[in-house]
N, C-alpha and C positions, 0 to 999 in steps of 0.2 A: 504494500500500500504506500500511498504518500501522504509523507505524516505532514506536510504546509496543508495549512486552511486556503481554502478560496477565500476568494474577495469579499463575498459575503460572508461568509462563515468568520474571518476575521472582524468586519465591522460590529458584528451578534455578538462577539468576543468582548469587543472593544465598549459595546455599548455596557451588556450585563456588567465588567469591570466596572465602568463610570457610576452605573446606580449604586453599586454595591462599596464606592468609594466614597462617594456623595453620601450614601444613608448608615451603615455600618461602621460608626464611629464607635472607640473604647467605651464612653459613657453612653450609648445606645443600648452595647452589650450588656454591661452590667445592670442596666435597667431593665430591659428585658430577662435578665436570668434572673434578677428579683421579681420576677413576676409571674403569674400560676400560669401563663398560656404559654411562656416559649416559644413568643410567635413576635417577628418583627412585622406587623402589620404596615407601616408606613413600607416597608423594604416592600412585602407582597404584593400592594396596592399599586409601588412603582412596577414591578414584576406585571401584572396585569396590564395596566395603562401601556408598558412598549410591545406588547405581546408575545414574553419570553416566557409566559407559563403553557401558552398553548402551540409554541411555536411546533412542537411536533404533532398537533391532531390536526384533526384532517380542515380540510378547507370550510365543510358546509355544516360542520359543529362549531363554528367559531374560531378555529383554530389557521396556524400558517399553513401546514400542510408539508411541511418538511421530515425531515430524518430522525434517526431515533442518535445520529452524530451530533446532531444539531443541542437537541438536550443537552447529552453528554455535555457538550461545552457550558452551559448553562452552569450545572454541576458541577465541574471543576471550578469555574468563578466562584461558587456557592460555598467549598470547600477553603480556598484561599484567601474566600473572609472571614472562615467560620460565622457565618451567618444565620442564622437559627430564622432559616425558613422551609418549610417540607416540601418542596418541589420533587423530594427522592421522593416518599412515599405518598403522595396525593397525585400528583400527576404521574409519572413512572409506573408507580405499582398500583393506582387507581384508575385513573384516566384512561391513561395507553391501553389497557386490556378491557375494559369496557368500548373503546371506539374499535377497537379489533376485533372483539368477541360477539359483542352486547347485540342483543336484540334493538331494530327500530326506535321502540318507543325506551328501550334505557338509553340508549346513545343520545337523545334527543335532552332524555331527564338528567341526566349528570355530565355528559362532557362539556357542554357550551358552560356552565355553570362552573364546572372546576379551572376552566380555559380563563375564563375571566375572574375566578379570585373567588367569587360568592362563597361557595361550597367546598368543604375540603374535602379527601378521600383518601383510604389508605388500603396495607392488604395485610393478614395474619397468617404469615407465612414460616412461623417459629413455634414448636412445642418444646415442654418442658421433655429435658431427655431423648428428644427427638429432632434431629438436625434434618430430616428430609424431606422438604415441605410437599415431596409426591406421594408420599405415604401418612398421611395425615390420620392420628387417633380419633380426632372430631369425628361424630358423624349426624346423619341426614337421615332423618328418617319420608317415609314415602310422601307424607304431606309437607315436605321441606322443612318441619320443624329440626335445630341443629343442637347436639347435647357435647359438650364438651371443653376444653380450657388452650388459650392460645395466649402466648405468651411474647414479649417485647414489640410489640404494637404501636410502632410509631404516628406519632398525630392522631392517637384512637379518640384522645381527650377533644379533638375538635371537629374529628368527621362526619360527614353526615350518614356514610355509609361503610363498612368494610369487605374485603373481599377475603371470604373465608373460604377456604380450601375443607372438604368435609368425604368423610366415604359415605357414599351410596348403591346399597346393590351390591355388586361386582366392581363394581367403580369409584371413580372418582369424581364430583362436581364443586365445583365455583361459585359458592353463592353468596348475593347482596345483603348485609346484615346490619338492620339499624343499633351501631352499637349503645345506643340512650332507651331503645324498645323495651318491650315485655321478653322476660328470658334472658335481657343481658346484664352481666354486670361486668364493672370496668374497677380493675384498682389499679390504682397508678403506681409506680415504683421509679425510681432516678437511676439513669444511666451514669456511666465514670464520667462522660460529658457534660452531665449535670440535665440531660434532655428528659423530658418527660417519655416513659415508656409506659405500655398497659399491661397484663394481663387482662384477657377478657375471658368472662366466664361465660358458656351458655347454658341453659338449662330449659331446652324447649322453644329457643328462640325461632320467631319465624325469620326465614328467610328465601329468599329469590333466587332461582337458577341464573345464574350469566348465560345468555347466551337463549339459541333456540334449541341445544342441544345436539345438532350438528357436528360439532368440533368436542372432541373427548377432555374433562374436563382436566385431565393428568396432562394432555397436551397445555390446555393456557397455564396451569400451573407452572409446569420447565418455561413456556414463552413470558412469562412474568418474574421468575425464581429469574431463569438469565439476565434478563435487564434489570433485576434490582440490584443482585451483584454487580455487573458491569458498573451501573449508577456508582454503588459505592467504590469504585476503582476511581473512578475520574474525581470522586471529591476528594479522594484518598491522592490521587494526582495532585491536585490544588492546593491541600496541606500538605504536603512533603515539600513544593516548589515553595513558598515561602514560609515556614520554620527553615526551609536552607538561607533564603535570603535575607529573614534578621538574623542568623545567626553568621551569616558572609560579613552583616555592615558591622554586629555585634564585636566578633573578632579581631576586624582592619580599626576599628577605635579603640578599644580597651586596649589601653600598656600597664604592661609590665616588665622594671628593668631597662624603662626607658624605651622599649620595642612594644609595636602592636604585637598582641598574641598571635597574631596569624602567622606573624613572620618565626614562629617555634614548628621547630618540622612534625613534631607530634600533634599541634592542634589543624597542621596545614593538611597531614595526612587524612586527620581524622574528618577534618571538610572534604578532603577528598573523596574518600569511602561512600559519605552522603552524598553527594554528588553523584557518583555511579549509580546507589539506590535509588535518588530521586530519578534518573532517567530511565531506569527499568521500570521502575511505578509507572510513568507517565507512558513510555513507549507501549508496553503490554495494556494499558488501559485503554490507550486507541485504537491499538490495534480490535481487540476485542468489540467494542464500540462502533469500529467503521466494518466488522464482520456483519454484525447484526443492521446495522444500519443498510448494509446490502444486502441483506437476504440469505446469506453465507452460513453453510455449520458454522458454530462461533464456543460449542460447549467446550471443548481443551481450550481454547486461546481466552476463555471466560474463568478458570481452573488456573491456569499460566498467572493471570491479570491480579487474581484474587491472593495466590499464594504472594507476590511482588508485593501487594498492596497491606496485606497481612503483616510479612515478613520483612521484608525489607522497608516499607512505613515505621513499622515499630524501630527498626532500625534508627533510620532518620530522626523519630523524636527522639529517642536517648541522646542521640548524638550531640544534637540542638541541644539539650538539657544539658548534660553536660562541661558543654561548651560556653556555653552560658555562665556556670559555677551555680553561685546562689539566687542571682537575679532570672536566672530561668522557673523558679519557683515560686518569684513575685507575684500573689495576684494582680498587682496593680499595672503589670507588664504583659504583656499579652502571647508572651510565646506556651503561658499554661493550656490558652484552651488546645494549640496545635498539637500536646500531647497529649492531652484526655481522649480528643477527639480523634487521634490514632488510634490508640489502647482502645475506643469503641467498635472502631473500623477492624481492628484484627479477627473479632472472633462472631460480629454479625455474619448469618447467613455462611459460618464453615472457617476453621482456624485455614492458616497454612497448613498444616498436617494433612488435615483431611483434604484440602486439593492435589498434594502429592498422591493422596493413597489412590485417588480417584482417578489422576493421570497414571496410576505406577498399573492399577488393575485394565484401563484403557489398551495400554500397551500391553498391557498381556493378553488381555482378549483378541489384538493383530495380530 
């Protein structure tokens, strides 16, 4: 592939940057993370207004009608300012597979709506104990009612709908679930990033089949489980490229002994190492991104993307930390949230481990 943006895809780049420079200030952050939503609404509402939440649905839902590449960029911006807005899970794992899947009259009720900001949405694609969101303990019983518990549910607390994965039958289905309904309940629990997560309970909850049934619901699961993953590479992208870059100005100013620290071969090495991490992060995330954004198998180079972003992310923040000494620990400094929000990225949706096993069993099956 080639990894330069076009001309547009650079300006998309350049604009999302500008909002997220413009509204995503330190004192932003910290007012929002004091606050029960975890939601930069001013951020969203600019998100909406230039049309970089819908810019992947399709044209006659409200949407640009672009690529699932085109996101990705969004979400790396989103990652680079740790910005606490859920474009990964409201539009990615909500939207996308409802304007893919959904029946007429839902594609009608929920994308134009999430496109423009109104509505949020998300999907429960995490059980306790169970990392395989195709094999899901929940189930569906024949009148669609859903009994069972799902777990780290991002933006559950604000959406209007979730997409729950459930077995039915012999199978597997996808379905719409008012998480505030009859049958649900929500506890909230805090991530190492300090982000609102759910468990959600159900106990008979009604819910909605995605879709007219056509399409197996194990198939939207893996087409949604993929791009959530991929999603978190490219933010996983965006934090690794700058925790390297304050810790790059960090370095070249701090003296010691009369010399900038950088200029010591063990702190110059160890920017180096990160350096190599940050561009395997970023290379494998696009890669993976412009697979699926064309239509491409993409599940190994989604597994490759994830283990980089896991593994070598994690990397990269120690390193930063580090480097840093004591002021990398500053709240009041902002290289803390670039590692929380690693250490969250590692082990959502599959450690590294588990992508190696899963490449290592690939190949053995060739």
């Amino acid at each position: 592939m080639n990894f330069d943006y076009t001309g547009d895809q650079e300006e998309l780049r350049q604009l999302t940057r500008k909002i997220l420079d413009d509204q995503v200030t330190m004192d932003r952050l910290r007012e929002v993370e004091a606050g029960e939503e975890w939601l930069d609404r001013r951020t969203w509402d600019e998100f909406a207004k230039a049309g970089l939440l819908g810019i992947a649905l399709p044209e006659d839902l409200g949407g640009g009608g672009l690529g699932f590449l085109e996101i990705a960029i969004v979400l790396e911006e989103v990652g680079r300012a740790v910005a606490p807005v859920p474009v990964l899970a409201s539009i990615v794992t909500g939207a996308l597979p409802i304007a893919e899947f959904g029946t007429a009259e839902q594609r009608k009720q929920w994308v134009p709506s999430a496109a423009g900001g109104e509505t949020f949405l998300t999907a429960a694609l995490q059980e306790l104990n169970n990392d395989d969101a195709g094999a899901p303990t929940t189930a569906a019983g024949s009148d669609g009612s859903l009994s069972g518990e799902k777990h780290f549910v991002p933006a559950a607390h604000l959406a209007a709908r979730v997409l729950v994965p459930a077995r039915s039958g012999d199978g597997i289905g996808v379905y719409l679930v008012d998480p505030q309904g009859d049958g649900a309940t929500l506890e909230r629990v805090t991530a190492t990033n300090g982000e609102p997560l759910c468990i959600l309970t159900l106990d008979g909850a009604p819910g909605e089949l995605l879709g007219d049934g056509s399409t197996p619901g194990a198939e939207i699961v893996e087409w949604t489980r993929q791009r959530a993953v991929a999603g978190i590479c490219m933010v996983q992208s965006g934090l690794s490229e700058r925790a390297l870059r304050l810790t790059a100005e960090y370095v070249s100013s701090r003296e010691q002994f009369d010399h900038p620290i950088a200029a010591f071969q063990a702190v110059s090495q160890r920017a180096a190492d990160a350096y190599i991490d940050t561009e395997a992060v970023r290379l494998t995330a696009h890669q993976a991104a412009w697979r699926l954004a064309e239509g491409l198998p993409a599940e190994d180079e989604i597994a490759i993307a994830k283990f980089w972003a896991a593994d070598g992310g994690q990397r990269v923040g120690h390193a930063a930390q580090h480097l840093h000494g004591g002021v990398g620990v500053d709240t009041d400094y902002p290289l803390h949230r670039y590692f929380t929000w690693s250490k969250q990225h590692e082990l959502t949706l599959g450690s590294g481990t588990r992508q190696l096993l899963g490449l290592g069993a690939a190949l053995a099956a060739d």
